[in-house]
Structures are given as structure tokens and as C-alpha cells.
C-alpha positions as CSV (number, residue, x, y, z in Angstrom):
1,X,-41.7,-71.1,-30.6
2,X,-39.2,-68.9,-32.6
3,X,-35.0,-69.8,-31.5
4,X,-33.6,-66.4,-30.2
5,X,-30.2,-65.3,-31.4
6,X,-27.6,-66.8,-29.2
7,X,-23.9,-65.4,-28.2
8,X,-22.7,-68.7,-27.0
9,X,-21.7,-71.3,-29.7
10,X,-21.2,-74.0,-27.4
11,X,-24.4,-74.3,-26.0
12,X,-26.6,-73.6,-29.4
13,X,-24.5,-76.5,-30.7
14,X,-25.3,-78.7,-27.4
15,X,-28.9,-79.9,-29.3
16,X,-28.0,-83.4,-29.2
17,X,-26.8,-83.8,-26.0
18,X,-30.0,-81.8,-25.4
19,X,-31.7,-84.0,-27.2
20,X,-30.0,-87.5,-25.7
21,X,-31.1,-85.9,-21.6
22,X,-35.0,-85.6,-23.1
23,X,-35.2,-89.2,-24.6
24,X,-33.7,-90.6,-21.5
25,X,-36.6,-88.5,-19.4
26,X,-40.1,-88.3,-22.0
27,X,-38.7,-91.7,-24.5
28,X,-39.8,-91.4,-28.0
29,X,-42.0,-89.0,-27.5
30,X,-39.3,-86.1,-28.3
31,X,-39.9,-84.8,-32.0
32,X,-38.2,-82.3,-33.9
33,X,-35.7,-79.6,-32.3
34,X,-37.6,-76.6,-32.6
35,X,-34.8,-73.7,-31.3
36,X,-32.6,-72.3,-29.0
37,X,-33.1,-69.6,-26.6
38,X,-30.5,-68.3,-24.2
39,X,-31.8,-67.9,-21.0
40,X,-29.0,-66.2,-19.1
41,X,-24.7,-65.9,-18.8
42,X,-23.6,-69.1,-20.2
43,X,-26.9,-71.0,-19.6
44,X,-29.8,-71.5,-22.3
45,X,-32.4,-73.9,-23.2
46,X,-33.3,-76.5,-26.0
47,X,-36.6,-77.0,-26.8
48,X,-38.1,-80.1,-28.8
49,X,-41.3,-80.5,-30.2
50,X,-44.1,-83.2,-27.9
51,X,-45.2,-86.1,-30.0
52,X,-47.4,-87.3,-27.1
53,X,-50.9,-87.8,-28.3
54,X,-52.2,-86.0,-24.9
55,X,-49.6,-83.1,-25.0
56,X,-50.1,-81.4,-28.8
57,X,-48.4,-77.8,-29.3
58,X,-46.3,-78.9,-25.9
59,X,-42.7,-78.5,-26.1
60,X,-39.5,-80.4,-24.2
61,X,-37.3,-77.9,-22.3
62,X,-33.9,-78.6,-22.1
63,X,-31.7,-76.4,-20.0
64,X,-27.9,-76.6,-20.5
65,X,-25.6,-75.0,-18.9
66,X,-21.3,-74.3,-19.2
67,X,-18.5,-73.2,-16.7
68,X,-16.6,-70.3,-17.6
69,X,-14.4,-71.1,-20.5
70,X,-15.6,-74.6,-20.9
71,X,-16.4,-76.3,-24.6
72,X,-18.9,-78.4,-23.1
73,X,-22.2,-78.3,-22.1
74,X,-23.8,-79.9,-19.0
75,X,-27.8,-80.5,-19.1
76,X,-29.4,-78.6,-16.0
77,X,-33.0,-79.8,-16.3
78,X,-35.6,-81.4,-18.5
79,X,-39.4,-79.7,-18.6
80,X,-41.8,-79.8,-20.6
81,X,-44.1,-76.0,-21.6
82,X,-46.5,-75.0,-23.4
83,X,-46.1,-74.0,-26.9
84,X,-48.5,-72.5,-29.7
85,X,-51.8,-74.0,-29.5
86,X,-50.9,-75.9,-26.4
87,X,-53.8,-76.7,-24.4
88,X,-53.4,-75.1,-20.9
89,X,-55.4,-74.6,-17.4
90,X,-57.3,-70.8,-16.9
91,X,-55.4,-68.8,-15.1
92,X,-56.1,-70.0,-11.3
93,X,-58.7,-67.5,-9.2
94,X,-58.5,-67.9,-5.4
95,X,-61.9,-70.1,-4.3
96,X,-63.7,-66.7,-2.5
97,X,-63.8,-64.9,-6.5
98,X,-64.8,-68.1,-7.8
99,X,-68.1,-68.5,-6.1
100,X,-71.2,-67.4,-7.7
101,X,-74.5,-66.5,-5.9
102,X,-76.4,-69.7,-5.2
103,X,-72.9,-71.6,-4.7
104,X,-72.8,-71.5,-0.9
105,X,-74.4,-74.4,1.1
106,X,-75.8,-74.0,4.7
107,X,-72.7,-75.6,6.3
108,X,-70.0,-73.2,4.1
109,X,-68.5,-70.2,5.3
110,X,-67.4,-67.4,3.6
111,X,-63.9,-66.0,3.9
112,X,-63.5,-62.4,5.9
113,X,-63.0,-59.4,3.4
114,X,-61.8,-56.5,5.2
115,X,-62.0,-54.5,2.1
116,X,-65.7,-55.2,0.8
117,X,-66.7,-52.5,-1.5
118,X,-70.2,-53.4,-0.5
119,X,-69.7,-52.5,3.1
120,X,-68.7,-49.2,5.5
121,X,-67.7,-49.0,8.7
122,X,-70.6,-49.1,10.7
123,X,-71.4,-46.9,14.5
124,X,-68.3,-47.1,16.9
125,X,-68.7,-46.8,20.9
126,X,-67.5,-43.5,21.7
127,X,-67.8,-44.2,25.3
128,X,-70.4,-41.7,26.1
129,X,-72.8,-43.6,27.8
130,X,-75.9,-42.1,26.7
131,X,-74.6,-41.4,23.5
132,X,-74.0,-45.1,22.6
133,X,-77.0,-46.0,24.8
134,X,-79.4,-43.9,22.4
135,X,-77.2,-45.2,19.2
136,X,-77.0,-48.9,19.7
137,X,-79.8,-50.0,21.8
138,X,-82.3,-47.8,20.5
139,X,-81.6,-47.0,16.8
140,X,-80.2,-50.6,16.1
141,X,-76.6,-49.4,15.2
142,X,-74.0,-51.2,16.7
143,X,-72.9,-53.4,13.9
144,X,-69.1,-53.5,12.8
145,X,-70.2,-52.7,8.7
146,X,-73.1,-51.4,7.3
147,X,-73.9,-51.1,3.8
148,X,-72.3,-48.6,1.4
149,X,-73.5,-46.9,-1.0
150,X,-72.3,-49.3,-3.7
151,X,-73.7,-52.5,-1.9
152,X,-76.6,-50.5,-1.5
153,X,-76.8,-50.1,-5.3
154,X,-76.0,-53.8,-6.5
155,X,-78.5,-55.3,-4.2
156,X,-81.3,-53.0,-5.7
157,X,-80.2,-53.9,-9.2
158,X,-80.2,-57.3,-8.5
159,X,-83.7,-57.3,-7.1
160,X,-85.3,-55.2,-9.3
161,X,-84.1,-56.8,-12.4
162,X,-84.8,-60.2,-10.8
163,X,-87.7,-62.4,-10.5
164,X,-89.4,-59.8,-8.0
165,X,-89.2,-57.3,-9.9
166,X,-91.7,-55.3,-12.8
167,X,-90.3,-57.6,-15.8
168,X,-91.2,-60.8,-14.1
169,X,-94.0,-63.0,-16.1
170,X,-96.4,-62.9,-13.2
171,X,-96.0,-58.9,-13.3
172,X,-96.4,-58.4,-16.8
173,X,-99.9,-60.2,-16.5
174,X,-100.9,-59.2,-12.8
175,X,-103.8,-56.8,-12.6
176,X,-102.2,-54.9,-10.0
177,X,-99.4,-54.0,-8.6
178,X,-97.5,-54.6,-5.3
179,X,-97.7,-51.1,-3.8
180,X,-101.9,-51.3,-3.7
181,X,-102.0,-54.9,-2.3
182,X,-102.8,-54.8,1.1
183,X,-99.9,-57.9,1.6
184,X,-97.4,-55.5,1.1
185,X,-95.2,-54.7,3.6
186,X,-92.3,-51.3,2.5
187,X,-89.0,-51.9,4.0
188,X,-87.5,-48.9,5.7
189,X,-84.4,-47.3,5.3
190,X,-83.3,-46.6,1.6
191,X,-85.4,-49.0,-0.1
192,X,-88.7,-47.8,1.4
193,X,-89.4,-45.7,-1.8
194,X,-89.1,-48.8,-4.1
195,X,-88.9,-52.3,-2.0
196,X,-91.4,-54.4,0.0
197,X,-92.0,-57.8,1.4
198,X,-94.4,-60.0,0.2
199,X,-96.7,-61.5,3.6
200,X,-99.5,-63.8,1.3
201,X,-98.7,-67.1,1.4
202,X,-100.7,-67.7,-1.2
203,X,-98.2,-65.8,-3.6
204,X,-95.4,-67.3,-5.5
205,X,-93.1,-64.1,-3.5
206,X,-94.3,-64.9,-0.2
207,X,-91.7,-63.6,2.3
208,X,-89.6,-61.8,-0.5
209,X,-88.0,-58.9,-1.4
210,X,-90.4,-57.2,-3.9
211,X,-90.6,-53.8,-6.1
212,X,-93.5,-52.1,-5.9
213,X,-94.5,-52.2,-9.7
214,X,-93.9,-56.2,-9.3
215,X,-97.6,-58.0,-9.0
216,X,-99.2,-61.5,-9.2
217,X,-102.1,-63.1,-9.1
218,X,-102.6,-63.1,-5.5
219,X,-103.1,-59.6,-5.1
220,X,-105.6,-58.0,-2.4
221,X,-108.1,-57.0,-4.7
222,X,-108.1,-59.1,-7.5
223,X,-111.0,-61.7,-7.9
224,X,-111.2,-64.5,-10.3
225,X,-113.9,-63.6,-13.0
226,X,-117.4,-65.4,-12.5
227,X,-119.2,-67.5,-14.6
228,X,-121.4,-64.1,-15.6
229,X,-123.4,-64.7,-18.6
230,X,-121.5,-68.1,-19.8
231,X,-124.2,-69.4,-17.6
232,X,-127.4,-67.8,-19.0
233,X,-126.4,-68.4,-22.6
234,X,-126.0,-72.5,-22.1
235,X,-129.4,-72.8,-20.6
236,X,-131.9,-74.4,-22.6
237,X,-134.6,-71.4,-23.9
238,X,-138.0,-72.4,-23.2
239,X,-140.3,-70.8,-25.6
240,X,-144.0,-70.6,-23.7
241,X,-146.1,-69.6,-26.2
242,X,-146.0,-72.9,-28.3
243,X,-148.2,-75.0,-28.1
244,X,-147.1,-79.0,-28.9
245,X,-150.0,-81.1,-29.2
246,X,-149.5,-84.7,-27.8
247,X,-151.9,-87.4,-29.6
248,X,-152.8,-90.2,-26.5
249,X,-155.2,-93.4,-26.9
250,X,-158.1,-93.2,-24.9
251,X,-158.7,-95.7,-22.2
252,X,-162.4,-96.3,-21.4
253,X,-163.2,-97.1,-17.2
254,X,-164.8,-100.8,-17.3
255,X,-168.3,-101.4,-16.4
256,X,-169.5,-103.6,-13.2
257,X,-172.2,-105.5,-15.1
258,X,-175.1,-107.5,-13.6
259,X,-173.5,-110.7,-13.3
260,X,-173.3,-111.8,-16.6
């Protein structure tokens, strides 16, 4: 770390008794003096290089201080900071931006986030009885949020380019497609046009979101391929018209005689 120019001689000439505060705090440790940087009015810092096998490109801080009109220098503080190279922690990120789909367990919770880009405000009461009567119990509003626009958007991104979707392995190689199985059930709303649930529990999707140009092997009309002619052509082929002549050795019937 490059020294700054400094308008006080008394504390750029304060390195040793920089120096003397950092062995008394790190031991031998503190390598060369590497500059002087004035921090403030009368008040700058010394900084020393770490020779700590755990702390290379670290740096000793000292901070040194004077009263007004004073030829000496009193140490304030000894730190140690990062210098080139040093290896340092990421920047810290608040636990709810850390978590990654899949991270949450079935006794976490989220934290509330009154500004979720994926959500709008959702139907409020406007108590008129019949009004809110027909919105809430009858078209299913009610809720505080509803999805916007964006969410709307992510989630059908997600889904589509996910393992549901038309570049799964099993679609690539289905011979048909989700939207002529007869397991297919469409969601409503916006995703009607595009999105369905898998009911065949005999399908890797069973009871998931699917696209309609997604398929598998379990599809409604798809049958497994017979045994067709494999069968006929492994037979043995009896030819009838040759004839294979068997030599035998005759037996002759023995004769009761006359009691000889």
C-alpha cells in the first residue's frame, strides 16, 4: 500500500514508536514499515508489513496521534488490514438473498418481503357486502398478494426450461406430447395456454407442473411395441414336402410251437 504525502513531520517521523506499540501487540510478526498515510488533523497511521504465515498481503495499522503544538507522538490504536493480495471474506449478503431454491427445509421460514417484485396487491374488502361476497367467496380472491406480472414470468421460465418442460430427455424421445395425453390436466388462469399437471402415476411427472410439448413414456396412447414378426422368423421352418427315410430292423412275432 503506497505512503500518502504527509503535512505533519512529527508523526511521519513517529515509525518507531509506531513500530515499538505493534511488536508489544502482534510480537515478531511485524515486518518491514511499508508508509505513512495521514488520516486526519494531526492524526495518521503507520502501517507495517504481516509476516504471519496465516495473514500474507495483511498489514499492521498503527494510528498515532499529537496535541496541538506537541513534538511527540502518542499511539492511538494497533489493527491489522488488508493489503494487496490479502486474502479477505465476500462481501457479507443478508441470509434471505443467500438462499437458493431447494435450500429451505420443512421446518424454515422465510422472512416477509413487503416489496416482492414477484407479487401485487391482491382484492381488498370494499365493504360492499355483495361486492366482496361475489369477489372473495365466489371467485377465490381474497388473498393479501397475487402474482405480478414479473412472478408470473420467472415461474414460467423456470418451468418450461426445467425438467418438465420440451428439452427434457424423456420429451425428446416421447412419442407424444402432454397436450394429447388424456392424464393431462391444463391449469387455469394465465398458464392454461401453455401449463398442465401430470395425474399418471405411472409417470416420472406425476402431480407436476408440465408444458404441453413436454411428453414421456407413459402417455395415454402410447403402447410398447409387440413381439410382431421377431416371433415368426425364430420359429423353426418345417419343410413338408421332404421326405426322410428312417432305416428300422425288423422284429419278427414268435411262434407258439407244438411243444417242442
Amino acid at each position: 500500500m503506497a505512503a500518502r504525502t504527509t503535512g505533519d513531520p512529527v508523526l511521519e517521523g513517529a515509525a518507531q514508536v509506531a513500530r515499538d506499540a505493534a511488536l508489544e501487540v502482534a510480537g515478531d510478526v511485524v515486518g518491514e514499515h511499508r508508509g505513512f498515510r495521514l488520516e486526519g488533523e494531526r492524526l495518521g497511521t503507520h502501517l507495517f508489513e504481516s509476516t504471519s504465515p496465516g495473514y500474507r498481503g495483511w498489514l499492521w495499522a498503527v494510528t498515532v496521534a499529537r496535541p496541538p503544538r506537541s513534538r511527540h507522538a502518542t499511539v492511538c490504536e494497533v489493527e491489522m488490514v488488508p493489503g494487496e493480495g490479502a486474502l479477505v471474506a465476500p462481501p457479507w449478503v443478508p441470509w434471505a438473498e443467500r438462499l437458493q431454491p431447494g435450500d429451505l427445509g420443512s421446518q424454515d421460514a422465510l422472512p416477509y418481503r413487503p416489496d416482492d417484485p414477484r407479487l401485487d396487491q391482491g382484492y381488498e374488502q370494499t365493504d360492499d357486502e355483495e361486492a366482496d361476497r361475489l369477489a372473495i367467496w365466489e371467485l377465490g380472491l381474497g388473498r393479501a398478494r397475487v402474482l405480478s406480472a414479473a412472478g408470473r414470468a420467472r415461474a414460467f421460465s423456470r418451468w418450461y426450461d426445467g425438467d418438465n418442460g420440451p428439452n427434457a430427455p424423456s420429451a425428446r424421445h416421447a412419442r407424444g406430447q402432454c397436450s394429447t395425453c388424456g392424464f393431462f390436466l391444463k391449469l387455469a388462469g394465465a398458464g392454461r395456454l401453455v401449463f398442465g399437471v401430470c395425474a399418471n402415476e405411472w409417470s416420472p411427472s406425476d402431480g407436476r407442473i408440465v408444458s404441453m410439448d413436454h411428453g414421456c413414456g407413459a402417455h395415454s396412447e402410447t403402447d410398447a411395441p409387440g413381439p410382431g414378426g421377431e416371433w415368426a422368423q425364430s420359429r423353426p421352418v418345417i419343410d413338408e414336402l421332404d421326405l426322410e427315410i428312417i432305416r428300422s430292423r425288423a422284429v419278427m412275432p414268435q411262434t407258439v410251437g407244438s411243444g417242442e
